[in-house]
C-alpha positions in Angstrom: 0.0 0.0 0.0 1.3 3.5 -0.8 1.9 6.7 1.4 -0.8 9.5 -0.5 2.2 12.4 -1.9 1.2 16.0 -3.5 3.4 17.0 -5.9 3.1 20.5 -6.8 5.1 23.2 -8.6 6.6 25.4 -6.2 9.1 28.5 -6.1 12.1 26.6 -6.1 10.7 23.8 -8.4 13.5 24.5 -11.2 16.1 23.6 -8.8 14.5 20.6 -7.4 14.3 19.9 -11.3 18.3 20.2 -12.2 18.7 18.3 -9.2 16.1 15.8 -9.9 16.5 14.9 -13.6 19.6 12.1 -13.4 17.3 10.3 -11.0 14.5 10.7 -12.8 16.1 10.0 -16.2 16.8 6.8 -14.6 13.1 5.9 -13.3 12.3 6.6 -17.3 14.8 3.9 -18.4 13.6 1.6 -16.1 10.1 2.2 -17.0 10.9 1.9 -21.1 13.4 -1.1 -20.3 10.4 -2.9 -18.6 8.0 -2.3 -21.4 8.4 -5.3 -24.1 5.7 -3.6 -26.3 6.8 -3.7 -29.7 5.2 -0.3 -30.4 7.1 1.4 -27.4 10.7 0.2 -27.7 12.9 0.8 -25.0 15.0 3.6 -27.4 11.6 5.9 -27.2 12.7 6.6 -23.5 14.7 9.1 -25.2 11.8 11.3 -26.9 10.1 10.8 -23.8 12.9 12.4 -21.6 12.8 14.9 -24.2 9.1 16.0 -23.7 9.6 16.0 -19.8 12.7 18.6 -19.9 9.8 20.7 -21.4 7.2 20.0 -19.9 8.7 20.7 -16.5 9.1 24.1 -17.1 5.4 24.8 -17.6 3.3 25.8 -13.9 -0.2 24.4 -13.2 -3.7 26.5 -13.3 -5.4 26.8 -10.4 -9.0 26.8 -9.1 -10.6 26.6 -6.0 -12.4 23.3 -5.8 -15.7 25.0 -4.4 -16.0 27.5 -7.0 -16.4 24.8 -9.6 -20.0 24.2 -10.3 -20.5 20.8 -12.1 -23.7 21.0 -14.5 -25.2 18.2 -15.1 -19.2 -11.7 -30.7 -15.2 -12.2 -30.1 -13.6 -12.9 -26.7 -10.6 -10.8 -25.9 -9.0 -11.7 -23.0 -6.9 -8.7 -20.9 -3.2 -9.7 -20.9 -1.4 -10.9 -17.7 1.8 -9.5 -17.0 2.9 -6.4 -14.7 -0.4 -5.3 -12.6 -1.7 -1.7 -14.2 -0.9 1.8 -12.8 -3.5 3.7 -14.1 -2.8 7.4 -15.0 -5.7 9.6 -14.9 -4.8 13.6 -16.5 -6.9 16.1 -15.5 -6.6 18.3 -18.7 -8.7 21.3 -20.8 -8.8 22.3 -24.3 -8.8 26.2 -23.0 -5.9 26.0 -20.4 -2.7 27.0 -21.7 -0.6 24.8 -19.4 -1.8 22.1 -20.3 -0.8 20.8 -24.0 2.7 19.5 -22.3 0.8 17.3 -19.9 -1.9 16.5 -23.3 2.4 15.3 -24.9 3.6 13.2 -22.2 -0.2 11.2 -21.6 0.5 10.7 -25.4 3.8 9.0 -24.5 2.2 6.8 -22.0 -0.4 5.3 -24.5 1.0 1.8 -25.4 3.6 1.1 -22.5 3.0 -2.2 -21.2 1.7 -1.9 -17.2 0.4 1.9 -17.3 -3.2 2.4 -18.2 -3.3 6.4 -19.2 -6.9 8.2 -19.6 -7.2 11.9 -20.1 -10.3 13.0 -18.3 -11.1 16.8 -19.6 -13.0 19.1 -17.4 -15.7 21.9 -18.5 -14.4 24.5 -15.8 -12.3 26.1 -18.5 -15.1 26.6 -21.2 -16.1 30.2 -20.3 -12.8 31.5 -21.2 -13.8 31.6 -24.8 -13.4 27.9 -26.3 -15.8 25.1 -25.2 -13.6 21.5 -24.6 -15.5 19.2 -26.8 -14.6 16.6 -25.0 -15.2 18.1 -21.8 -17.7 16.5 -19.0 -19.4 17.7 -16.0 -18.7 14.2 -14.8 -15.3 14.4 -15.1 -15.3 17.4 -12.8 -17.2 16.3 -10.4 -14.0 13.3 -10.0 -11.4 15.9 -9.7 -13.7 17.6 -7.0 -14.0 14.3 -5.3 -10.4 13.5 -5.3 -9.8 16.8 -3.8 -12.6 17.0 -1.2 -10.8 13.2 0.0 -8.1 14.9 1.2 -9.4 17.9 2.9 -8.5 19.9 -0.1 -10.1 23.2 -1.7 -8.1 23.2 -4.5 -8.2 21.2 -8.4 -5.5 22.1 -10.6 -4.8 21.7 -14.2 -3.3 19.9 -15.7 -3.2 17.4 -12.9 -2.2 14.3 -13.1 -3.3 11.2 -9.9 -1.4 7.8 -10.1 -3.5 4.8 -9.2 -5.9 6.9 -7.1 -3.2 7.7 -4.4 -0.6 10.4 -5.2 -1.4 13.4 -7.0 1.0 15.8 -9.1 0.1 19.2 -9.6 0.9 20.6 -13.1 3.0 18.9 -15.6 6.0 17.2 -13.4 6.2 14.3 -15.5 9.5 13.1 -14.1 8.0 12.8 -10.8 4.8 10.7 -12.4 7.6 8.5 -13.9 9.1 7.5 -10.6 5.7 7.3 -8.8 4.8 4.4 -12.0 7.4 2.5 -11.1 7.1 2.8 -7.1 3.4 1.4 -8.2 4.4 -1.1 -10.1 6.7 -2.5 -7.4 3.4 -2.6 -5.0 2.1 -5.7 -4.5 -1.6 -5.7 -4.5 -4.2 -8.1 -2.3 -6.7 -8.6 -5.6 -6.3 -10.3 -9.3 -8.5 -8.9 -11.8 -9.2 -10.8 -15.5 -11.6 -9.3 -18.0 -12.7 -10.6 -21.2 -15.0 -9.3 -23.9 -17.5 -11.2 -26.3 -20.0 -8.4 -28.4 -21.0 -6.2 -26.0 -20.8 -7.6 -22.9 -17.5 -7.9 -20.4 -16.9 -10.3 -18.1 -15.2 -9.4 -15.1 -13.4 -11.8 -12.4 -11.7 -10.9 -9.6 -10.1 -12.8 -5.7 -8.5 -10.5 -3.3 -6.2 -12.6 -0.6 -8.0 -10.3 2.1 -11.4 -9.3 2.7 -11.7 -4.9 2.5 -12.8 -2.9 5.5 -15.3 -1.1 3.4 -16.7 -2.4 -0.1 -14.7 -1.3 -3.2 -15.7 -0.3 -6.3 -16.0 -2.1 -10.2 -15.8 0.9 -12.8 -16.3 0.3 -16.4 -14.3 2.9 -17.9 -14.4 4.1 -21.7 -12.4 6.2 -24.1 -11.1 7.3 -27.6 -7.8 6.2 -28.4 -6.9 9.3 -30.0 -8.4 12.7 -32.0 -6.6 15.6 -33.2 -8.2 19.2 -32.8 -7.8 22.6 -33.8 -8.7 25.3 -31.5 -10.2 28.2 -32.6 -10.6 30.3 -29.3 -9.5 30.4 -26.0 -5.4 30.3 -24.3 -4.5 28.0 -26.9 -6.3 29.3 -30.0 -4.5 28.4 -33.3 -3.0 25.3 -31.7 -4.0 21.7 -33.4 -3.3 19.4 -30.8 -3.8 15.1 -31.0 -5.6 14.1 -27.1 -4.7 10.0 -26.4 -7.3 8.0 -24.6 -10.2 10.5 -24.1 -12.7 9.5 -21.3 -16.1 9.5 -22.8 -18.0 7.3 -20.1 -17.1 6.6 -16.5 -19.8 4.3 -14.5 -19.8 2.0 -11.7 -20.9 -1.2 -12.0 -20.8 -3.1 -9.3 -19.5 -3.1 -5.5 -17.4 -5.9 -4.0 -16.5 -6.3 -0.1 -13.5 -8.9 -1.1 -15.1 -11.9 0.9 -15.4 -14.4 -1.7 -14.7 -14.3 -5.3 -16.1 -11.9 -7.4 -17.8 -12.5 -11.1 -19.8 -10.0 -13.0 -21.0 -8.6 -16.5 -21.6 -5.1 -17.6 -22.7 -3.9 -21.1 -20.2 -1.9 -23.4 -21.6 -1.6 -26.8 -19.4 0.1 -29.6 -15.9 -0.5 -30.6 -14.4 1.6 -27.9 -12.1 0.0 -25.3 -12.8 -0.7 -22.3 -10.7 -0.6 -18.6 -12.2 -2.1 -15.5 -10.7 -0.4 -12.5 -10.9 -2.1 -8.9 -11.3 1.2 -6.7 -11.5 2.2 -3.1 -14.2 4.4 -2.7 -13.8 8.2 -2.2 -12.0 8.2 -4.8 -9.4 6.4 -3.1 -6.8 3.9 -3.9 -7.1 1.8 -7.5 -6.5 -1.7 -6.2 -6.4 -3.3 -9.3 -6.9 -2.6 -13.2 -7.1 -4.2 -16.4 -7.6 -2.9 -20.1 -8.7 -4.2 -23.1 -8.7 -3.1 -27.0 
């Protein structure tokens, strides 16, 4: 189980940075070395490095958390392998800090044991460019995630690591490092999915019952979609978003006692995670994706 860490951008952050970046450098070899995926070879730890040297030096937008106002077949089995750290980035079309954080999500997408989904928020829209994939839903999770910490505060772009740690504005390096520190965990529940049409089957045994029941979310998203912004902070920018939340719905709730066996309905050809989830939001015990 991991400590809950806040990383934020602070005064002093470019030192921390020069100071930071042979250790982090390392964290990103490790993490492309570990990733077999014949799409992300291990060489690509280079571009990524790349995008984090300039992404570091970009600083978070800020909003007080209670000022935001939320309006309202075939079988496919999930591979086994490393368990999941799932990335979720808190991101807007109309905030100007946060295409480097839209780059390194991008850079995520396809490394083997790191599920990445960009969930865009609709606080930003009044500025003068209306997120198209932006969701009162989605803001009402960042809100959540802050309000289970005693925060008044959401940030973009923001980016929380399997539920527990959250970076504030786009420290990639650090979200690097806090991958592999979760991949290292060791986590009480095994999660398999498989898909045939539309329906997903979802297994799951945890090794130890949960103080509280947890949580089975069905997540979906768009792989990818380039768009060119009109209006707003980043007007006459055409940037390409990577796994785009469209739908985020819990399907079932699971105490850990026995053995755990459920479908849901996904119709459509997008993919589909299944995320094992302390409520809250709180810790993601388990995840698994599929194409």
């Amino acid at each position: 189980m991991s400590t809950r860490r806040t990383i934020a951008v602070t005064a002093g952050f470019c030192i921390a940075f020069a100071a930071g970046l042979a250790r982090a450098e390392d964290a990103l070899q490790k993490l492309a070395a570990a990733d077999a995926s014949p799409a992300r070879p291990a060489g690509t730890a280079a571009d990524l490095a790349a995008t984090l040297r300039s992404a570091q030096t970009q600083r978070p937008a800020v909003v007080p958390a209670e000022a935001v106002t939320p309006t309202q077949g075939s079988h496919d089995p999930a591979q086994a392998g490393h368990p999941a750290v799932v990335v979720e980035l808190f991101t807007s079309q109309g905030c100007s800090s946060c295409p480097p954080a839209d780059e390194v999500l991008g850079q995520l997408v396809g490394r083997k044991g790191v599920i990445p989904l960009a969930l865009h928020v609709d606080y930003w829209d009044y500025i003068g460019w209306t997120d198209k994939f932006g969701s009162a839903a989605n803001t009402a999770r960042q809100k959540a995630y802050a309000q289970a910490i005693g925060s008044r505060t959401i940030y973009t772009p923001q980016m929380i690591i399997e539920g527990d740690d959250r970076v504030e504005g786009p420290r990639p390096l650090d979200v690097a490092e806090l991958i592999q520190e979760h991949r290292a965990e060791v986590t009480p529940v095994s999660l398999s999915i498989s898909r045939e049409g539309d329906t997903v089957r979802i297994a799951a045994t945890s090794s130890q019952p949960f103080a509280k029941n947890v949580l089975v979310e069905l997540v979906r998203y768009l792989p990818e979609q380039t768009v060119t912004i009109a209006r707003g902070e980043n007007a006459g920018r055409t940037i390409t978003y990577h796994n785009i939340v469209t739908a985020w719905q819990t399907v079932g709730t699971w105490d850990g006692t026995a053995p755990m066996e459920l479908q849901a309905t996904a119709a459509g050809s997008q993919p589909v995670v299944v995320i094992v989830q302390q409520s809250g939001p709180g810790e993601i015990l388990a995840a698994a994706a599929l194409r």
